[in-house]
N, C-alpha and C positions, 0 to 999 in steps of 0.2 A: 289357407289352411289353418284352420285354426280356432274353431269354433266347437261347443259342445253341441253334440247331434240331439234329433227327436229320440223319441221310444222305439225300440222295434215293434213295438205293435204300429206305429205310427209309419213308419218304412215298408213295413207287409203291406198295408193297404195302399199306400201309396203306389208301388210296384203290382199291388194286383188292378190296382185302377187302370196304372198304365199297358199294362198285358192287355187289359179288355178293349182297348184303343187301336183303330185300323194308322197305318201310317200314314204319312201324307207330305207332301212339298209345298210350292211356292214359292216366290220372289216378292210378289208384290202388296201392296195393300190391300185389304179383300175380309172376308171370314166376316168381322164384325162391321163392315162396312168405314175401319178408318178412322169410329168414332170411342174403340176403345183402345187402350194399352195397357198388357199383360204384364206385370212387373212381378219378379221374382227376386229379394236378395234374406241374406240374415242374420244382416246387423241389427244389434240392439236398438230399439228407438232412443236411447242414450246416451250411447255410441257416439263418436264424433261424426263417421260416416252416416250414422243411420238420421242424426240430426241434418246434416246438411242435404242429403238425400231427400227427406223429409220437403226439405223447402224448394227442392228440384221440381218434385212433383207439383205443390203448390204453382211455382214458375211456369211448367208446363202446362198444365189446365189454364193458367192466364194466358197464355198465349197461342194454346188451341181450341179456341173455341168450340164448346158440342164434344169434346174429346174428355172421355175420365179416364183417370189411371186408373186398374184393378192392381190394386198391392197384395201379394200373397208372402206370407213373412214363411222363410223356409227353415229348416236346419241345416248348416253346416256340412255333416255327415248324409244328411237325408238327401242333398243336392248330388252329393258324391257318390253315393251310391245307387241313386237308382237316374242320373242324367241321362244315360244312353241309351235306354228305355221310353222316360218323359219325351226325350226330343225326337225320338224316332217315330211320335204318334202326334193325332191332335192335341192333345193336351199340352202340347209346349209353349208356354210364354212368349211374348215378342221380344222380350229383353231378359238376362238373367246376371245376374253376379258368380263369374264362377271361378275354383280356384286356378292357377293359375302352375305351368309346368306341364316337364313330359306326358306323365302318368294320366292328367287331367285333362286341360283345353289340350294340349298337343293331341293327345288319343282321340279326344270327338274333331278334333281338325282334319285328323288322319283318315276317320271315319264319315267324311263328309255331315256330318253333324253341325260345325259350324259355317257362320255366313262369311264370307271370305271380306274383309271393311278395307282391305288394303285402298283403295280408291276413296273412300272416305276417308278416312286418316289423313289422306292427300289432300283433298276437296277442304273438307274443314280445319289444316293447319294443323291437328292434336299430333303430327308426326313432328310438327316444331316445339312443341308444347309440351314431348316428352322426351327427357333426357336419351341418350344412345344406352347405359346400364342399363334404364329401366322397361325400355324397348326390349333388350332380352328377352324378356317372359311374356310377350304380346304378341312377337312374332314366329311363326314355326313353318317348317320348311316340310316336305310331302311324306318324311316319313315320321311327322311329329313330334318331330326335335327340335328345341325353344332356341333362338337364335338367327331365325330363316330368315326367308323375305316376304314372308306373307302375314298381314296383320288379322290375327282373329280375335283380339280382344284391346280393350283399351281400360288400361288401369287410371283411374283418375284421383290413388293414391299411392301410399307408398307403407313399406313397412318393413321391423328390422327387431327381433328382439334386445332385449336388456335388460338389467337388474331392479326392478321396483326394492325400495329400502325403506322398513319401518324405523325412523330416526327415532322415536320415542321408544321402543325398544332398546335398538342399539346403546342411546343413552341412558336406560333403567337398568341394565346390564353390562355399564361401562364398557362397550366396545368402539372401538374407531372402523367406522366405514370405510372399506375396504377400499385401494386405488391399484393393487397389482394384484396376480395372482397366489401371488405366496401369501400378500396381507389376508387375503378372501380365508385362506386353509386355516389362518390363524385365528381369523374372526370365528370360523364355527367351531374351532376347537375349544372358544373360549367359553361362544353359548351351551355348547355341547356340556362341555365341564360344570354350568350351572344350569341342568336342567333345560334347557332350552332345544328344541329341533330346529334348526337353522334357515333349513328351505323347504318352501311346502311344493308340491309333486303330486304327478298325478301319472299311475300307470297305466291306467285304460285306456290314454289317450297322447294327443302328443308332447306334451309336458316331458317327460319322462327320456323317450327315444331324440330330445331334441338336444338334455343335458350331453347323453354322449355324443353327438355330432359337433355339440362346441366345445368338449372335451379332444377329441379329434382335431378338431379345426387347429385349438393350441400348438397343435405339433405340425401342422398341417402346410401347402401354400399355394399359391393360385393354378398352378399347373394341375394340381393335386386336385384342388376343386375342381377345374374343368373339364380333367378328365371322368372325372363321375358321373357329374351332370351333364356331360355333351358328349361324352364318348369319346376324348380327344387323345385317349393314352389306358393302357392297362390299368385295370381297378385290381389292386392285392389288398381284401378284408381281414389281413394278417398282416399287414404290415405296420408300423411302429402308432403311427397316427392311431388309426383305427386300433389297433391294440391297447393303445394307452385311452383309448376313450371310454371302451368297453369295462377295461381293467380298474377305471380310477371309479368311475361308475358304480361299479360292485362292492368297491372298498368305501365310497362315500355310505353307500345303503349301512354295509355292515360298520360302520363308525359310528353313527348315528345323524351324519349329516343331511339324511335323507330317510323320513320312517321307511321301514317297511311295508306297514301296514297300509301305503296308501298306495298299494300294486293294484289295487279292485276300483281307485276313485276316477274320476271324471274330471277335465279340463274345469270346466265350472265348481266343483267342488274344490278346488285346490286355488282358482282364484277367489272364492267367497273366504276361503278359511283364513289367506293373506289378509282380503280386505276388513274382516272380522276382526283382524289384529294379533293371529294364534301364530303368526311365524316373522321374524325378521326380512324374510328376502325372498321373492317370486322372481325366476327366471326364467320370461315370457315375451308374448310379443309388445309391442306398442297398440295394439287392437285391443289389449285393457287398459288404455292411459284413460279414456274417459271416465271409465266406471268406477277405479282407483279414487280421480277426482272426484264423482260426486259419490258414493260409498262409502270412502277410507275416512273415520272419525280421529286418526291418527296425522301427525305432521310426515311428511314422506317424500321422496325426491328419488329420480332414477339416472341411470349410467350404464352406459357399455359397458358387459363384459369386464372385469376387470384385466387388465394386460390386452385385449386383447386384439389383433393386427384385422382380424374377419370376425363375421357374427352371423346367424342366419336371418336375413332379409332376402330383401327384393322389392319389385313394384308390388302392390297389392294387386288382389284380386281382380279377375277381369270384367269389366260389364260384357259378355257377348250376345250377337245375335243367332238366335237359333237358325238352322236351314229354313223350319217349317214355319217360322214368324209369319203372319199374316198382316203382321203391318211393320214392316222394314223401313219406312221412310221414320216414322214416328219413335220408332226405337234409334232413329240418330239422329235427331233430333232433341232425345232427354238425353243423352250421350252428352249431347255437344252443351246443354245448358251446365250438365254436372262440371263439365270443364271450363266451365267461366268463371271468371274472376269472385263474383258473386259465393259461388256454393265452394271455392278453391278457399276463399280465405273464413267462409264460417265453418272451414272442414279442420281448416288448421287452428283457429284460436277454441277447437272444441278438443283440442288434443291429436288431430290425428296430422297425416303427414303430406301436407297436397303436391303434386305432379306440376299445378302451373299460378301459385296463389303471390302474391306481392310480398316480400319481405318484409317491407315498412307496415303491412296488415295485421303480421302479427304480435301482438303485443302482448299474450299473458304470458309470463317468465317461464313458468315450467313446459310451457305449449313451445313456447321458442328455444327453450335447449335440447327436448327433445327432437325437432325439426334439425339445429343446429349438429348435434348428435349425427343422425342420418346423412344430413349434406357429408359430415366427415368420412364415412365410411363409404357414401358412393363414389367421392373424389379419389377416394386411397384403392378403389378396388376392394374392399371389405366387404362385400354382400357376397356370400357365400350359399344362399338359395338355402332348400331345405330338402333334409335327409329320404323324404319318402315321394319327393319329385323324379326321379329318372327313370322309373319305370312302372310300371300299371299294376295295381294292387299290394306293390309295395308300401300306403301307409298300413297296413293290417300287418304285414311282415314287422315290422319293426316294432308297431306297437305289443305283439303275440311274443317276440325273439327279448324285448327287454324286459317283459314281468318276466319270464326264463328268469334272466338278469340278477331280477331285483332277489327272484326267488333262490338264489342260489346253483344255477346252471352256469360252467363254465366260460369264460370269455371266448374263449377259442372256440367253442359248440356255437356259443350263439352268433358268434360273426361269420361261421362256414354254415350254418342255415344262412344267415344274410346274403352272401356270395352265392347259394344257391340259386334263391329269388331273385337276385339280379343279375347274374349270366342268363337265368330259364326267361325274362322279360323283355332284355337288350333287343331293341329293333332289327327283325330278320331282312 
């Protein structure tokens, strides 16, 4: 989750191409005779995953002879919204990167849309390769809910947000970088009071709807999570958590710890504007550590959340197999390369957070404490997934319910829309 999407003109045609598409099955190898592989993801070629990805491919054509990969670079948003469409026709890839949760791989799992790997997972070890936390979001059970016994997807990274910090700010404006939650309130009140906007934000997108979730979470604790996300217990969008995430939300806007004006911006416009140097502090995922690194002309270092016991993570994104793949053997195959050691440890010293890479491999410092970071919160139970996972077209919900938010619509309205969308979604 977590990427700035294409144009909707670029979505319309995508989705109309896919309409004009008869549907179609398959198991086996076939279509292009075996000698192609359909590759769909959309990471950055900068990107730590999209670099190490990069040389999977390479890897693969070396060791399949007469076999190319067709890479097609997607967006984010573009995948999300029109997958169930794509893969219900020819047009679907043999392999895809997709996100991962109820709302998303759960629902095309539900839908028979995905390739069921549970038996490869087995076959090729990646079920020893992959922690039991991070196993959550991989596996989903028959009515789409993450958790199950069945593997549709295999994350061959990891991810968690947390505070990117421009220290040359911080120190131009005499502030100490925060380590709790109360130092955090004091720090923006400080840059607030000199002119300063403290955190840059993005409302059109998930930026924005993610602050209240780890405002929530503060108050928040694992039962509480997993009854959201797993349906394990009553969800009350009125009760203290959620009220105080909504509420402190509203109050950071109107402080000025958070412009207003950036209700109408984009995921990507709120990380360029960080890395351009115009704000102190991004609270984001780890899936801009790369670009931070080569980008940011500023000295800068990151950290959890400050205070805090959960964060929104999880395994990253899923590579899965379509139902309609035409060449299933070859799509695990680049699977299994992505999970070697090889593409594990140029994933992690590229900034991002590998599932099965050698500790002694990584060696650049910032790359190693974020990795270190992560281990902390998978150990402690900290991965708290993310807000617009449990149910199907809830990330539009939240994204639609907090510009309300930003815009001056009460906390109480906008959480009893939220509760609406997710009792009317809750698997029947």
């Amino acid at each position: 989750m977590s990427k700035a999407g294409r144009s909707a003109a670029v979505l319309a045609a995508l989705a109309a191409a896919a309409l004009s598409l008869t549907a179609c099955g398959g198991d086996g190898d076939g279509g292009s005779g075996g000698k192609e592989l359909k590759l769909w993801h959309y990471e950055a070629p900068d990107s730590a995953m999209g670099k190490a990805w990069n040389e999977a491919v390479k890897e693969f054509e070396a060791t399949h002879p007469g076999v190319k990969v067709k890479f097609e670079e997607k967006g984010f948003e573009q995948i999300q919204k029109t997958a169930p469409m794509v893969l219900n026709s020819k047009g679907a890839p043999d392999v895809m990167e997709y996100n991962k949760g109820n709302a998303t791989a759960g629902l095309l799992s539900k839908q028979g849309l995905l390739t069921d790997l549970t038996s490869e997972a087995t076959k090729r070890g990646w079920d020893k390769l992959i922690s039991p936390n991070v196993q959550v979001t991989a596996k989903y059970d028959a009515k789409g809910t993450m958790g199950g016994d069945k593997w549709f997807g295999i994350p061959n990274y990891a991810e968690y947000l947390q505070v990117y910090y421009n220290k040359d700010l911080f120190e131009k404006n005499d502030v100490e970088i925060p380590k709790t939650y109360d130092e955090l309130v004091a720090a923006m009140d400080e840059f607030v009071a000199k002119g300063v906007t403290p955190l840059t934000n993005a409302g059109a997108e998930y930026i924005a709807h993610q602050f209240v979730y780890q405002l929530a979470l503060d108050k928040a604790d694992q039962n509480w999570v997993s009854a959201f996300q797993r349906y394990t217990g009553k969800v009350d969008f009125h009760d203290a958590a959620w009220t105080a995430g909504a509420a402190t939300f509203a109050d950071w806007v109107k402080k000025g710890y958070i412009a207003k004006n950036t209700v109408s911006l984009k995921a990507e416009d709120a990380g360029v504007a960080f890395m351009s140097g115009k704000y102190p502090m991004m609270f984001s995922g780890s899936w801009w550590f790369g670009r931070v690194a080569a980008e940011a002309k500023f000295d800068w270092e990151t950290a959890v959340w400050p205070g805090a016991k959960m964060t929104l993570g999880s395994g990253g994104n899923l590579w899965v197999v379509p139902k309609g793949s035409e060449n299933k053997q070859l799509a695990y195959d680049f699977i299994d390369i992505t999970m070697k050691k090889k593409a594990q440890n140029l994933l992690g010293n590229a900034g991002g957070i590998p599932v099965a890479a050698a500790p002694s491999a990584i060696t650049e410092p910032k790359a190693k404490k974020l990795i270190d970071d992560f281990d902390g919160l998978a150990r402690s139970g900290g991965l708290a997934y993310y807000p617009d996972w449990p149910v199907a077209g809830f990330y539009d919900v939240w994204v639609s319910q907090v510009q309300k938010l930003m815009n001056g619509e009460s906390p109480g309205k906008v959480l009893g829309n939220v509760q609406k969308a997710y009792e009317d979604g809750l698997p029947k």
